[in-house]
C-alpha positions as a Markdown table, in Angstrom:
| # | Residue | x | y | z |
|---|---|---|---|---|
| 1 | Unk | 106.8 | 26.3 | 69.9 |
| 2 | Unk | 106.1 | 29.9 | 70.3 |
| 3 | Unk | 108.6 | 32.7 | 68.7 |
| 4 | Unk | 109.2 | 35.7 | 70.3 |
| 5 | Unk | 109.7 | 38.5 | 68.2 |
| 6 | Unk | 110.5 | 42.1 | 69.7 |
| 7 | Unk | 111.5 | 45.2 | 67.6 |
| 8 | Unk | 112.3 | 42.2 | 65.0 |
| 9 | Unk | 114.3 | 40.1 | 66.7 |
| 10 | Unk | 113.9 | 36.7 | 67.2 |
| 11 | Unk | 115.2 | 36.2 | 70.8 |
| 12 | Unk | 114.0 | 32.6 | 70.8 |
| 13 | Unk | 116.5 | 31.8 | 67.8 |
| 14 | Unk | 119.1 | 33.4 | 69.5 |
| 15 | Unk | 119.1 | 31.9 | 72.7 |
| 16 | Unk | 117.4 | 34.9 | 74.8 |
| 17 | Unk | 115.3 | 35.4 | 77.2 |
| 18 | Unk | 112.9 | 38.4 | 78.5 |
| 19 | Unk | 112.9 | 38.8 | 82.2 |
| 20 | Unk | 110.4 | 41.3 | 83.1 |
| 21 | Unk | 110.8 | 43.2 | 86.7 |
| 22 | Unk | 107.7 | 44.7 | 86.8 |
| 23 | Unk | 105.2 | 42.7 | 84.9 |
| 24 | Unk | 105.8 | 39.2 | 86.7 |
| 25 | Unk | 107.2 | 37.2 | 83.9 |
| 26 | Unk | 110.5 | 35.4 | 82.1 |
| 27 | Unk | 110.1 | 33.9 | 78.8 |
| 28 | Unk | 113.1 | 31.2 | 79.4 |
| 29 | Unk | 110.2 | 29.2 | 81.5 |
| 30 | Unk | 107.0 | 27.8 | 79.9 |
| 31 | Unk | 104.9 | 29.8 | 82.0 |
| 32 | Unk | 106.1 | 33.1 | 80.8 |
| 33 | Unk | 106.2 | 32.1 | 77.2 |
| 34 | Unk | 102.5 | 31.5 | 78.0 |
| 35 | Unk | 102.1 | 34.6 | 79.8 |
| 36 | Unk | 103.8 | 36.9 | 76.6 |
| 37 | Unk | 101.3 | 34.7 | 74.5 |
| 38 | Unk | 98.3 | 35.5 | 76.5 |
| 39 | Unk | 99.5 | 39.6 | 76.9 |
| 40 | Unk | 100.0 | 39.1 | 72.9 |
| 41 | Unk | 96.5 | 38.3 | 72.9 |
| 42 | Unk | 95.0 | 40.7 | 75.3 |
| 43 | Unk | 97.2 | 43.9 | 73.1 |
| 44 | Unk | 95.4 | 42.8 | 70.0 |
| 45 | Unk | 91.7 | 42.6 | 71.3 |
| 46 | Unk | 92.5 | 46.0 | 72.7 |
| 47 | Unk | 93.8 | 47.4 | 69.0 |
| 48 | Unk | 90.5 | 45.8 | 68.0 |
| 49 | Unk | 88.4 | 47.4 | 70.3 |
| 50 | Unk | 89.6 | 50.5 | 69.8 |
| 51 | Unk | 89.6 | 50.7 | 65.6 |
| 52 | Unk | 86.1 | 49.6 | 66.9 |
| 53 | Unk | 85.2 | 52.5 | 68.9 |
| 54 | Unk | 87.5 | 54.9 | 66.7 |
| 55 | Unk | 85.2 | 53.7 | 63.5 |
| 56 | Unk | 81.6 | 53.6 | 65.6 |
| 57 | Unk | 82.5 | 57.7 | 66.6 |
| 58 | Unk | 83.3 | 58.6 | 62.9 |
| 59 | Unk | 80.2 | 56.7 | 61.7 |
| 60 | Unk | 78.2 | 58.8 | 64.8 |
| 61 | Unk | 79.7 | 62.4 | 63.5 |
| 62 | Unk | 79.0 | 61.6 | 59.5 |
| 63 | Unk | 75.4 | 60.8 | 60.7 |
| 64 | Unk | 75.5 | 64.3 | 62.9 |
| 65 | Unk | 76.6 | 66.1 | 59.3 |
| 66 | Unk | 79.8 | 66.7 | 61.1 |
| 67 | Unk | 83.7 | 66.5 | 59.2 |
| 68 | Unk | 85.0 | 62.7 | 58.8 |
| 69 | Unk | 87.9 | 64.1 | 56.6 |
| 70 | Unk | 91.1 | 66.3 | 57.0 |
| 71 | Unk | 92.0 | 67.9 | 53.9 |
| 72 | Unk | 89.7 | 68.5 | 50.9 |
| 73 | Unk | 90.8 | 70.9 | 48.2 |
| 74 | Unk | 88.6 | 73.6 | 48.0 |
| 75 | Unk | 87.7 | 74.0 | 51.5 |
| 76 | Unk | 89.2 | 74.9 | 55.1 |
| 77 | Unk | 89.0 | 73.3 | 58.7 |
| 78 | Unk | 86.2 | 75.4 | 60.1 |
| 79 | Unk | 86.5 | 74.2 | 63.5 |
| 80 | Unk | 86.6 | 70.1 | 64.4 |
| 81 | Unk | 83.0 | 69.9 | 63.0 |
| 82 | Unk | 82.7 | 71.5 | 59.6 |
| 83 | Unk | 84.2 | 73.1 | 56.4 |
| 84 | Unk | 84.7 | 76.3 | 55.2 |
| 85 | Unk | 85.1 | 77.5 | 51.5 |
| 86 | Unk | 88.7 | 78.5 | 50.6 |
| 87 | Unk | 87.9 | 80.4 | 46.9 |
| 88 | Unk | 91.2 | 80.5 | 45.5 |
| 89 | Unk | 90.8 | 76.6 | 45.8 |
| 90 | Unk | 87.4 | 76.4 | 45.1 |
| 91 | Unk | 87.7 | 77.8 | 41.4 |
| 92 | Unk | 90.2 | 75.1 | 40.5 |
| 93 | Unk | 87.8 | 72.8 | 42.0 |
| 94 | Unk | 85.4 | 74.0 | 39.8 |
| 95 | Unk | 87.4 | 74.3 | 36.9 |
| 96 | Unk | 88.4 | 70.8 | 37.1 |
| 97 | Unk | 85.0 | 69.4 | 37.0 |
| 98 | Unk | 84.2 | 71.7 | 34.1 |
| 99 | Unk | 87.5 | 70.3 | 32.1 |
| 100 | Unk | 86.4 | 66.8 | 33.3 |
| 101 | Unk | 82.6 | 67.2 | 31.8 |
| 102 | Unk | 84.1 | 69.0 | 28.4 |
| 103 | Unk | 87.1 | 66.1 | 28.1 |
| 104 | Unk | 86.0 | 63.0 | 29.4 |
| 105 | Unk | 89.2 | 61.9 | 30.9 |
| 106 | Unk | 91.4 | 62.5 | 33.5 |
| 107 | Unk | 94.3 | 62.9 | 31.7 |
| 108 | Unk | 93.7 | 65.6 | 29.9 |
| 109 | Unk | 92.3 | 67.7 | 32.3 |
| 110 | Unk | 95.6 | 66.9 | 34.5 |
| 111 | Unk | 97.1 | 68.5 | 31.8 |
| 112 | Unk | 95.2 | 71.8 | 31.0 |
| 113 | Unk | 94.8 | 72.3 | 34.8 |
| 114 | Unk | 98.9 | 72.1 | 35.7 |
| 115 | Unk | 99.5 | 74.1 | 32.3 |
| 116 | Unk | 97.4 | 76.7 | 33.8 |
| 117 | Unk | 99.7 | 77.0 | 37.1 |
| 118 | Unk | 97.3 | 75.1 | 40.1 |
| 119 | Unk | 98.5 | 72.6 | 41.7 |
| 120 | Unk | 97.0 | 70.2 | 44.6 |
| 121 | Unk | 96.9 | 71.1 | 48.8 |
| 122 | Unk | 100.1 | 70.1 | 49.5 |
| 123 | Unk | 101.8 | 71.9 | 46.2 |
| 124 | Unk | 102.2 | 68.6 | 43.6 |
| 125 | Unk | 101.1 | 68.5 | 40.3 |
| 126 | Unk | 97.7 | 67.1 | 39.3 |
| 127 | Unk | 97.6 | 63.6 | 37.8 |
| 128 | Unk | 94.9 | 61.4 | 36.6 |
| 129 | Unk | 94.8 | 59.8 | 39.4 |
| 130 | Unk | 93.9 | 63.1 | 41.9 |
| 131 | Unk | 91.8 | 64.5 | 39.4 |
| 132 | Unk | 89.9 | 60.8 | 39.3 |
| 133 | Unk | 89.8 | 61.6 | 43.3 |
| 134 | Unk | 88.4 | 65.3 | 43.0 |
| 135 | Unk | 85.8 | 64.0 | 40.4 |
| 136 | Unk | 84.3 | 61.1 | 42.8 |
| 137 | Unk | 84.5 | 62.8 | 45.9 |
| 138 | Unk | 81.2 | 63.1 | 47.5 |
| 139 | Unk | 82.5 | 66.3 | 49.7 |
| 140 | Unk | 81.8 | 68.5 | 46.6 |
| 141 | Unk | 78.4 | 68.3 | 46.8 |
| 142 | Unk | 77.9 | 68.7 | 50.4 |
| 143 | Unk | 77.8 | 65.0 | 51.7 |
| 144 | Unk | 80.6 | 63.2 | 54.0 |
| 145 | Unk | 81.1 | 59.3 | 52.9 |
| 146 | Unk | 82.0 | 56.9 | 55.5 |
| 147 | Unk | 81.9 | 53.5 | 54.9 |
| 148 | Unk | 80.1 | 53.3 | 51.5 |
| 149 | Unk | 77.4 | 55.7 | 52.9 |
| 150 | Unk | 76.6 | 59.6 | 52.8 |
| 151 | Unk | 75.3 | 61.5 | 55.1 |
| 152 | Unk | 74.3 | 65.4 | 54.6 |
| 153 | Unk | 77.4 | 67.5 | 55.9 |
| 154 | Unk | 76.5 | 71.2 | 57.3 |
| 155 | Unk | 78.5 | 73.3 | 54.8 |
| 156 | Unk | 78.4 | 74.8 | 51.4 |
| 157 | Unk | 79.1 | 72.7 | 48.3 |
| 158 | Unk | 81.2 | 73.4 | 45.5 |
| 159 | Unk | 79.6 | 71.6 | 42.6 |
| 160 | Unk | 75.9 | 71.6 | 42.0 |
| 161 | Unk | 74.5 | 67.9 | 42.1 |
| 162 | Unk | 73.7 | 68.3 | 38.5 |
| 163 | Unk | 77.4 | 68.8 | 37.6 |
| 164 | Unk | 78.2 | 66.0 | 39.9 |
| 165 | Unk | 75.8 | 63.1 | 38.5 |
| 166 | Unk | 77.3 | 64.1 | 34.9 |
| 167 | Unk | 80.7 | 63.4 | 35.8 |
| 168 | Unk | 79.5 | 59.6 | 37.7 |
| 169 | Unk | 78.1 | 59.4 | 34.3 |
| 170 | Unk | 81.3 | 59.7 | 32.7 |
| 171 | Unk | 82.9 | 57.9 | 35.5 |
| 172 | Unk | 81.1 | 55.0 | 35.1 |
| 173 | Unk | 81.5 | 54.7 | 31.3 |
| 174 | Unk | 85.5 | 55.0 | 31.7 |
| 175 | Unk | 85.5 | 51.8 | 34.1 |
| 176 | Unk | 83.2 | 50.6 | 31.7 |
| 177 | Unk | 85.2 | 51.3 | 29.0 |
| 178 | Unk | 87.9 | 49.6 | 30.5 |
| 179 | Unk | 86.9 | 46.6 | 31.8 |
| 180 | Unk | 86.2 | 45.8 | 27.7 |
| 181 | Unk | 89.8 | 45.9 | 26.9 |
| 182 | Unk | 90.8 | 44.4 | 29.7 |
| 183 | Unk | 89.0 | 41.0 | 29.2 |
């Protein structure tokens, strides 16, 4: 048997029916319990679909060197397409991945950069966490990610690649590092 839920109610536990005017159906029969079922169906292919289409268009602009992300410290919106530097930004951007080659660890950097007064986008305080996010962000070095892949974007990059393949480096050795006291 088939359980109707609606803005999470279960109408079938409760003795209720849905009797439709305009769409043609009553769940109190078998035929328009079918009928929700089918509909149920029909609304899920279609959020399917379009995730599909929504994912496939992204996947088309990171190939066109076109923006696939919203807000990235260190840069502005230029447009729908591309990204603009934002200096003031920029230099903590750079300063973090200066600290982070010098220290690491995220951590500590954290640390020196919110003693030093920044503080992220949205105005909270650095953790290990964001600064692990600034660190591994492709963006900094002029390349969108989407799905596991990069693709050339058509602005100015923060970081030079140099700077950028150091802190992987030490990146990589952290998890490393980890997964040996983990075990």
């Amino acid at each position: 048997m088939q359980i109707f839920t609606i803005h999470g109610i279960n109408y079938k536990k409760h003795n209720v029916g849905v009797v439709s005017c305009t769409e043609g159906f009553d769940t109190s029969t078998p035929t328009g319990r079918a009928m929700m079922g089918v509909l149920g169906v029909f609304a899920q292919m279609e959020r399917e679909l379009t995730a599909e289409r929504v994912s496939f268009a992204l996947a088309e602009r990171a190939s066109q060197g076109k923006r696939t992300c919203s807000d990235v410290l260190g840069y502005d919106l230029d447009g729908k397409d591309s990204l603009t530097i934002n200096e003031t930004e920029a230099e903590v951007v750079r300063l973090i991945f200066q600290k982070f080659i010098e220290y690491q660890s995220y951590l500590p950097v954290a640390e020196i950069v919110n003693a030093m007064g920044h503080h992220g986008r949205r105005g909270s305080s650095f953790n290990a966490e964001s600064i692990k996010k600034i660190v591994t962000r492709p963006v900094y070095i002029g390349y969108y990610s989407f799905k596991g892949h990069l693709y050339q974007g058509d602005y100015e990059p923060l970081i030079s690649e140099k700077d950028w393949r150091h802190a992987q480096r030490i990146v990589q050795k952290i998890r490393c590092g980890r997964r040996k006291y983990i075990r």
